[in-house]
VMD Tcl script that draws the C-alpha trace (Angstrom):
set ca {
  {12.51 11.55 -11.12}
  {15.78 12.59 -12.33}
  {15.30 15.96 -11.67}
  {14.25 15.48 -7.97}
  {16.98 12.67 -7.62}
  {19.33 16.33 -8.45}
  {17.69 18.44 -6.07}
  {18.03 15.83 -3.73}
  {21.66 15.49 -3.93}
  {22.24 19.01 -4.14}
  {20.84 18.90 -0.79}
  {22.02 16.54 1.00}
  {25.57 17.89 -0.33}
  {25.04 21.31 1.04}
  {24.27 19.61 4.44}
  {26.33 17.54 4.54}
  {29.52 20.23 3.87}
  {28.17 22.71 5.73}
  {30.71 23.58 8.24}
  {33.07 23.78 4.90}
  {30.70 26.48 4.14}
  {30.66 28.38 7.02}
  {34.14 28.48 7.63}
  {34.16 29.55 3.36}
  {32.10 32.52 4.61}
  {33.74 33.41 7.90}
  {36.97 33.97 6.09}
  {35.35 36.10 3.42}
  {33.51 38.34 6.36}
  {36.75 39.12 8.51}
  {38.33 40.07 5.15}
  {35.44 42.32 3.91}
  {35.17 43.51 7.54}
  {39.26 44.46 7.55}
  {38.82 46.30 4.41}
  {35.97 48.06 5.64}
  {38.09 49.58 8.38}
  {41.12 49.93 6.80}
  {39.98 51.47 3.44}
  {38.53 54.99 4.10}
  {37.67 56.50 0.82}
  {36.13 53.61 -1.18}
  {32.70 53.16 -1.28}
  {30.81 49.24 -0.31}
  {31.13 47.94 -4.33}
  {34.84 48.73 -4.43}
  {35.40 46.49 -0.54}
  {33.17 43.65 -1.71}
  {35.44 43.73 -5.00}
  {38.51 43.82 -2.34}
  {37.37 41.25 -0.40}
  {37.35 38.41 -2.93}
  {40.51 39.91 -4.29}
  {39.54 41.46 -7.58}
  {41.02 44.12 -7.16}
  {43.97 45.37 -4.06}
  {44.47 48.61 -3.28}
  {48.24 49.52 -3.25}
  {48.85 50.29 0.46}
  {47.03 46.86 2.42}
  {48.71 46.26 5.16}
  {50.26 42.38 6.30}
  {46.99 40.67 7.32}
  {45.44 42.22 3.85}
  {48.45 41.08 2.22}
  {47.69 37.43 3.45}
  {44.25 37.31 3.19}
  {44.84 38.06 -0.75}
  {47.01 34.72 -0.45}
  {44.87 32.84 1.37}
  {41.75 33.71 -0.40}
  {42.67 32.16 -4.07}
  {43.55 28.88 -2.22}
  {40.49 28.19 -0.24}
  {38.29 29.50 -3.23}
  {39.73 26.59 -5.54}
  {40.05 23.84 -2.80}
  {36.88 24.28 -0.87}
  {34.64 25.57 -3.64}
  {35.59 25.25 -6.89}
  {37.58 21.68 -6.17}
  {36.01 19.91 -3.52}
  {32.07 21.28 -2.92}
  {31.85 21.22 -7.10}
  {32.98 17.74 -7.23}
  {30.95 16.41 -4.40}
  {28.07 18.17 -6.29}
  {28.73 16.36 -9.50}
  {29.72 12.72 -8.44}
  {27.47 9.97 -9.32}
  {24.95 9.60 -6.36}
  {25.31 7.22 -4.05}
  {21.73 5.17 -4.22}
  {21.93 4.42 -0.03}
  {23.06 8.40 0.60}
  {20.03 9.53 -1.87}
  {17.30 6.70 -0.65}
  {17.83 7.87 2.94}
  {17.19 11.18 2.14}
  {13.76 10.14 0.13}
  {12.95 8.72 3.41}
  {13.95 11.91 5.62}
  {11.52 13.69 3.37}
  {8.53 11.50 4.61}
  {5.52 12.58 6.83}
  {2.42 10.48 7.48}
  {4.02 7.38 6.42}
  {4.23 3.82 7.39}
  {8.00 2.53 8.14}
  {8.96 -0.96 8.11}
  {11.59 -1.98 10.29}
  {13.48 -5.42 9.14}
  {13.12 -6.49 4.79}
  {11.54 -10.74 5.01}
  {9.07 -12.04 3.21}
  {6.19 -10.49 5.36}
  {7.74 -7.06 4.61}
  {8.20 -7.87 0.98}
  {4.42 -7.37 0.84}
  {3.56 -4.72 2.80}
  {6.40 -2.70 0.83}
  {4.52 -4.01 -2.85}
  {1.08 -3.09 -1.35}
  {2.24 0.29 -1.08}
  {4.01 0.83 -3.78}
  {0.67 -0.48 -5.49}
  {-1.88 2.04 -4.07}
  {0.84 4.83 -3.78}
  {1.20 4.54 -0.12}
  {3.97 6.50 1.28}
  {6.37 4.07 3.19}
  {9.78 3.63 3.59}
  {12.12 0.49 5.18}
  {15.20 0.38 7.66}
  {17.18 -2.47 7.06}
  {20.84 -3.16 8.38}
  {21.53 -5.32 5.09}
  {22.55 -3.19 2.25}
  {22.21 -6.74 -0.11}
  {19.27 -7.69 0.78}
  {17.64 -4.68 -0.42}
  {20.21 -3.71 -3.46}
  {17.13 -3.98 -5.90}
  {15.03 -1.13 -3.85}
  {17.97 0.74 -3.53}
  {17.98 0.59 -7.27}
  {14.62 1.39 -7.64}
  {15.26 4.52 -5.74}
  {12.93 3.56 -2.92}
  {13.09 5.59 0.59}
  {15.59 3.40 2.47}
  {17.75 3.78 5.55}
  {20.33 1.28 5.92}
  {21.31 0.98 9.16}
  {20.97 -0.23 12.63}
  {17.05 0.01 13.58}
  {17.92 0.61 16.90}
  {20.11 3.76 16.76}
  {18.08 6.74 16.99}
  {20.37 8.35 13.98}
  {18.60 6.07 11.85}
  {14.91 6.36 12.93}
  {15.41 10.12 12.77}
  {16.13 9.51 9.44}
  {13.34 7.69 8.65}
  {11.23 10.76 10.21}
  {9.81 8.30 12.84}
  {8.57 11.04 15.01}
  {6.06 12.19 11.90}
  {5.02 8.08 10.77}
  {1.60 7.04 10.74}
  {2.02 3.60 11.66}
  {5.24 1.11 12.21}
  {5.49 -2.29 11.31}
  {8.50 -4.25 13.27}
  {9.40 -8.17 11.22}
  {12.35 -8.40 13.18}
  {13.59 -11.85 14.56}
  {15.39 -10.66 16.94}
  {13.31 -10.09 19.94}
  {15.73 -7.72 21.68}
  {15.64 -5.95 18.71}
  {11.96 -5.78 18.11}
  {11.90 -3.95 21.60}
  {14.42 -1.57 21.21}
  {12.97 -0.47 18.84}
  {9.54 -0.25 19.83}
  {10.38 1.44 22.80}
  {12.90 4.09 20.94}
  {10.18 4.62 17.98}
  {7.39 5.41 20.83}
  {9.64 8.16 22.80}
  {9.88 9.68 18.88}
  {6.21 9.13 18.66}
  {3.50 8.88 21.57}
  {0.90 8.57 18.77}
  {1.85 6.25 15.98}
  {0.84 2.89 15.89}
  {3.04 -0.08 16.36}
  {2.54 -3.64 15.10}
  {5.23 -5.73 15.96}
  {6.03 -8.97 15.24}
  {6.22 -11.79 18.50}
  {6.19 -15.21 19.59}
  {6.04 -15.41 23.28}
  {3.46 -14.58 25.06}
  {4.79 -12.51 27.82}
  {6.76 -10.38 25.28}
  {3.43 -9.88 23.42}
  {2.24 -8.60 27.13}
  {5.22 -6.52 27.67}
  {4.55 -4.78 24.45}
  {0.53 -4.64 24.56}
  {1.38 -2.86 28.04}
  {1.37 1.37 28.44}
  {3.37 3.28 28.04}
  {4.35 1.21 24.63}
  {0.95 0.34 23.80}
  {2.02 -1.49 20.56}
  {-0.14 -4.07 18.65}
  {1.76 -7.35 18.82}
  {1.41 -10.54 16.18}
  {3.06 -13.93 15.54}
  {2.92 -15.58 12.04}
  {3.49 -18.87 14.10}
  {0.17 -18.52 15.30}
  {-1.16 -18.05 12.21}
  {-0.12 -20.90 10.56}
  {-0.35 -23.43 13.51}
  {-4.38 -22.65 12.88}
  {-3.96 -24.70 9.51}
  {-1.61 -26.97 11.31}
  {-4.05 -27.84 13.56}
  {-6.26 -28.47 11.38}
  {-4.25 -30.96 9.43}
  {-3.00 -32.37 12.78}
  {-6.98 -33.32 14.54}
  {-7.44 -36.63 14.87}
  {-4.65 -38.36 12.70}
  {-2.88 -41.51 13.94}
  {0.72 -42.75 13.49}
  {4.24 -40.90 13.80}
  {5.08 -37.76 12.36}
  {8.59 -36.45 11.36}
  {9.26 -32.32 11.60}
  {12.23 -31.06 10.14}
  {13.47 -27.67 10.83}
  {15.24 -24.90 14.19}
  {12.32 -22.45 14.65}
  {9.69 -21.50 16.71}
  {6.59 -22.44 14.52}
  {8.82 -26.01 13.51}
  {9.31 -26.39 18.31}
  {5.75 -25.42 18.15}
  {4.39 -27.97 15.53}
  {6.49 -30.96 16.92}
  {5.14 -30.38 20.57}
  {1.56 -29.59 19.54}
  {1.64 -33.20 17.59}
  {3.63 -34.41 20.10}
  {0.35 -33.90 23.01}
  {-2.14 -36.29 21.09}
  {-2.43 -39.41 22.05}
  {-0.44 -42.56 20.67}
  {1.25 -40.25 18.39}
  {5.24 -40.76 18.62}
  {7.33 -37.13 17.17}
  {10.92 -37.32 15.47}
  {12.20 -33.67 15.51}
  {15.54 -33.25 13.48}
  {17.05 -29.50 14.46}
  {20.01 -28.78 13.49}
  {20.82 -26.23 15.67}
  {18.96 -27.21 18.70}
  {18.44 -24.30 20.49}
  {15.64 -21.97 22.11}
  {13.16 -25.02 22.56}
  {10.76 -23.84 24.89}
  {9.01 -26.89 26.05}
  {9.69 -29.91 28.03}
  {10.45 -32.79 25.89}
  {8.13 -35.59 26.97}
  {8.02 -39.01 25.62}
  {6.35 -38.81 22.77}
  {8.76 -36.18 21.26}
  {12.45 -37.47 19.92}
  {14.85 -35.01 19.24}
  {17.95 -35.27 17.15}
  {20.18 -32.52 16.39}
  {21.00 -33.11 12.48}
  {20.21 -31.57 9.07}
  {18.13 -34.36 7.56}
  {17.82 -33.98 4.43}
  {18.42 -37.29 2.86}
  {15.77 -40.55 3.22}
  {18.98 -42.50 4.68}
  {19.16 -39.44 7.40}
  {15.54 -40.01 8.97}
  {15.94 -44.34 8.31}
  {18.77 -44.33 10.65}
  {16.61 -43.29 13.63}
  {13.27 -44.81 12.44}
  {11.03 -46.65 10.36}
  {9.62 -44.75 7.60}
  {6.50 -46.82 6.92}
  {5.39 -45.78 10.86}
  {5.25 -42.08 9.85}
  {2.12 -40.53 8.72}
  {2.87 -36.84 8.24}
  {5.99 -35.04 7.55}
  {6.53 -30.92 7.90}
  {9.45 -29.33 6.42}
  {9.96 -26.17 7.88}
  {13.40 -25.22 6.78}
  {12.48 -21.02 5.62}
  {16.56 -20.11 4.28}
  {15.85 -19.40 0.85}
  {18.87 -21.80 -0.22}
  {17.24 -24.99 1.15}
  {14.58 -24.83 -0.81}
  {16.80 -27.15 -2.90}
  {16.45 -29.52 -0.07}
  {13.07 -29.24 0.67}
  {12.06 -30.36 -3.08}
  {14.68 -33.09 -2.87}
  {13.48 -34.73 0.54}
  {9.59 -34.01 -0.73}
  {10.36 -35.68 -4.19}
  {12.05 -38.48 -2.34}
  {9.39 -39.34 0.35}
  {6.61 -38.95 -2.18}
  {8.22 -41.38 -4.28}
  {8.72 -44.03 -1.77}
  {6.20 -43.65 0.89}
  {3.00 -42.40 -0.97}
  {1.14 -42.88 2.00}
  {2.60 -39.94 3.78}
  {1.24 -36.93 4.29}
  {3.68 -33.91 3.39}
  {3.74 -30.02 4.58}
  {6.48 -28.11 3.15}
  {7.27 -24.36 4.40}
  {6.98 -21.42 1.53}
  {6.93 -18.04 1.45}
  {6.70 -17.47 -2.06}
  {3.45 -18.14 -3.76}
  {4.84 -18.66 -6.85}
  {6.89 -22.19 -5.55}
  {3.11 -23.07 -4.47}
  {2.54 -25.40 -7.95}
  {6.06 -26.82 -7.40}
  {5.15 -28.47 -4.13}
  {1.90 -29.68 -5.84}
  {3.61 -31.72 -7.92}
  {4.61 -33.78 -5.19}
  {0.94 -33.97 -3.54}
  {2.45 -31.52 -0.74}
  {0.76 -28.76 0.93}
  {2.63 -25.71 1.30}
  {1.87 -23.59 5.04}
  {2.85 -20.27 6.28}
  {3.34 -18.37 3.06}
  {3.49 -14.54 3.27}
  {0.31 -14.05 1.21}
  {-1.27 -15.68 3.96}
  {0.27 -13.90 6.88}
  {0.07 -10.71 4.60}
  {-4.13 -11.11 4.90}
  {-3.91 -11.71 8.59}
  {-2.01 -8.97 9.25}
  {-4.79 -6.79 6.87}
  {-7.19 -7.80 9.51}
  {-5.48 -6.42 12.27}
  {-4.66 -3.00 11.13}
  {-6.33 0.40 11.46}
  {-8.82 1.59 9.08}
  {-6.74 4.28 7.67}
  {-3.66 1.75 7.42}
  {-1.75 1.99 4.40}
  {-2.11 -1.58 4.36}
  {-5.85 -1.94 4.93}
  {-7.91 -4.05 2.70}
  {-9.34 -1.65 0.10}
  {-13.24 -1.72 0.17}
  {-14.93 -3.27 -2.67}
}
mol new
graphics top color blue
foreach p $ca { graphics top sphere $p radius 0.5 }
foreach p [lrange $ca 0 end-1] q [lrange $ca 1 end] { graphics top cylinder $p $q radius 0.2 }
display resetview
């Protein structure tokens, strides 16, 4: 790995100063070129040796006599100074992951680093799948950068950077972009690239699923929201009393107004932000724009011992803190709630057990889904037993 982490660098060094080059060599040519027509008498080993100033003969003329000054100069600043040192500088883990990437044919790219990405990226890494990941947020992915995984960090949408991630030779592209502007930017940039590749891309509405599913995009569209609103659903049919949902997203709109339709059933949704809700409240469904995340917070707008099911859907990993607190608390006191806490990582699964919670819309599960969707010769297709 070291050794083609060197190559690589060498590389992308030489590309990247090439114009120092080429001016490096111009120079050299009109001075072997002078001496060729100025020297009669000296045969081709005694110009070269002229032109990098080895040796002078006694009679040059002005321009020979500056091109012997010049020469020296631009030998030590452009070669030995400033291409040597570039050569020999520690390597910058973004400049030499994007380069692993360039080097990439057949692959699958993933556009946008979440949870749902987090999988697909170990899955290949697993079965030696070759992949690589754009992501605009150099933190987020410091660890694969580390790892020396093929990464381009960057903008998704500029061309630059799909080039870079050889999108015009991928296999296969997965989009887990919230951003739907985004998502279709780049689904429409990646399929001028590539006619033939196939696109999954992550969606919630239904007429942007459309848009995308249309020619000349022909993409594969999926939303994790409908995946886990199956389960809610589920734990949803036929229950009686109020039900509290606590989150700003899609799937946490969706699961308030899907309770929110069955009869007798009264809704309290506490959002925060309180934006992008794209149903009519009716008037079962009670909306108040606060982060609850304190038992005093939801008993100042209702009676706790009225509610039968409570979903926290909070998915920043830093209120997770919350989400255990407010579980604890409610489990506690009210033991005859139902409780639904949003995960993504299996591994906080036993954690929300404790509290007789059930976790929803992890990435394992979405993960599988998405399996089920893809092409046999996915890099992500279930392996056959």
């Amino acid at each position: 790995m070291n050794l083609l982490n060197t190559f690589i660098g060498i590389h992308l060094k030489l590309k990247q100063y090439r114009m120092q080059f080429v001016f490096f060599f111009l120079f050299w040519l009109i001075g072997f070129v002078y001496f060729l027509i100025t020297e009669f008498g000296y045969n081709l080993g005694q110009i070269f040796l002229f032109s990098i100033t080895i040796s002078v003969p006694s009679d040059v003329g002005n321009f020979g006599q500056f091109y012997v000054l010049v020469w020296p100069i631009l030998l030590e600043v452009i070669f030995f100074g400033f291409i040597m040192g570039e050569l020999f500088e520690r390597y910058n883990p973004v400049i030499t992951s994007r380069i692993l990437a360039s080097h990439k044919r057949n692959h699958t790219i993933i556009i946008g680093f979440h949870h749902l990405s987090e999988r697909i990226i170990e899955y290949c890494v697993e079965n030696k799948k070759q992949f690589c990941l754009i992501e605009d947020n150099e933190e987020a992915v410091e660890d694969l950068l580390n790892a020396k995984l093929p990464i381009v960090v960057g903008d998704a949408t500029e061309t630059t950077n799909l080039e870079s991630a050889n999108a015009k030779d991928a296999k296969e592209v997965f989009i887990n972009m919230n951003d739907v502007r985004v998502a279709i930017i780049c689904t429409e940039k990646i399929r001028k690239l590539n006619p033939d590749c196939r696109i999954y891309v992550r969606a919630f509405a239904d007429h942007v699923q459309e848009y995308l599913r249309e020619p000349p995009l022909n993409a594969f569209s999926f939303s994790t929201s409908e995946w886990a609103m199956e389960h809610i659903q589920d734990w949803t049919k036929n229950k009686k009393g109020g039900a509290i949902v606590i989150g700003r997203d899609n799937l946490t709109h969706r699961i308030a107004y899907h309770i929110s339709q069955q009869p007798g059933r009264q809704v309290y949704l506490f959002d925060d932000i309180n934006d992008d809700i794209p149903f009519v409240v009716n008037e079962q469904l009670h909306i108040f724009q606060e982060f609850a995340c304190h038992l005093s917070d939801l008993r100042a707008h209702l009676n706790l011992e009225d509610i039968t099911q409570v979903f926290i859907c909070w998915k920043r990993e830093s209120e997770f803190d919350e989400s255990i607190y407010l579980t604890s608390k409610l489990n506690l006191r009210y033991p005859h709630i139902e409780l639904f806490v949003r995960i993504f990582d299996e591994e906080l699964e036993d954690i929300i057990k404790k509290f007789k919670a059930k976790s929803f819309s992890t990435s394992k599960n979405a993960f599988k889904e998405l399996q089920k969707m893809v092409s046999k010769d996915s890099a992500i297709a279930p392996k056959l037993q």
